[in-house]
C-alpha positions, 0 to 999 in steps of 0.5 A, a space after each residue: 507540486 510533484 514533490 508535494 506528491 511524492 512526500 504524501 505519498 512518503 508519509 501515508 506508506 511509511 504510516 502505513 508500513 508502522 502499521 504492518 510492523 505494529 501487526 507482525 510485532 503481535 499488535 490486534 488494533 484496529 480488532 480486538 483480537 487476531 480474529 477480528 484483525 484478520 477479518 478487518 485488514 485480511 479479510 479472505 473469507 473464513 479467515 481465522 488468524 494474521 499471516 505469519 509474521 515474516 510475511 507481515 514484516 516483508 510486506 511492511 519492508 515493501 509499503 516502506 520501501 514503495 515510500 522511499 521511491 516515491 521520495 527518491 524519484 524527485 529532486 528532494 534527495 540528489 542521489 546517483 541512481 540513473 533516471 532511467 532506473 527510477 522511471 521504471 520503478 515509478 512506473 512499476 509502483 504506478 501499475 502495482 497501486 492502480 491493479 491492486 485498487 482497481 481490483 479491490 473495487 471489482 464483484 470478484 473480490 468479493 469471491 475472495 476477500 468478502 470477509 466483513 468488515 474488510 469488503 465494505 472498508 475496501 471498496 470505501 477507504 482502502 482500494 480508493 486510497 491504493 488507486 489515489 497513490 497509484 495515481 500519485 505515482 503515474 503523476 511523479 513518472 509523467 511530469 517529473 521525468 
């Protein structure tokens, strides 16, 4: 069970870092165009344009990388990093997933992401999904370890 978890949760981070690399290469779906891209996945009210792209590029490294873990801390791969590093990386993940969906849920994000169509497909698909991975990761760290 735990490494159907951890290869989920592979599979939708590495999707998604795809994705963030697809916008740092200049990519506008699901927009039209940079404006509508920004106000879709960004969503920070008045926003007119993408981040830099260095900081998408950094940020799709991370979403992979955050993939990668969940599969390393399993028995999938026997790789020598000591258990007690990859606990704490999966615990670290867990909080990072499970803050950042539960703030994507709250009124407050609103005073600073109420951009549409972000706030309605934050608190109906993204915040949801980043809370359900968070989770996913709590599971691996509580059972696997």
């Amino acid at each position: 069970m735990i490494d159907i978890i951890s290869v989920g949760i592979f599979i939708l981070l590495t999707a998604t870092a795809l994705i963030h690399f697809f916008w740092a290469l200049g990519g506008d779906w699901p927009g039209h165009d940079e404006t509508s891209l920004a106000k879709t996945v960004v969503g920070e009210n008045d926003i007119k344009s993408m981040p830099p792209q260095i900081l998408t590029t950094v940020v799709a490294i991370l979403i992979f990388a955050s993939g990668v873990w969940a599969l390393l801390a399993t028995d999938i791969f026997a790789i020598a990093i000591p258990q007690v590093f990859l606990k704490a990386g999966v615990y670290v993940l867990a909080a990072v997933f499970i803050l950042r969906g539960a703030v994507g849920l709250l009124p407050l994000m609103a005073r600073f992401a109420g951009e549409e169509p972000f706030a309605t497909l934050n608190k109906r698909f993204y915040s949801p999904l980043i809370l359900m991975i968070g989770a996913g990761y709590f599971v691996i760290g509580f059972f696997h370890f």
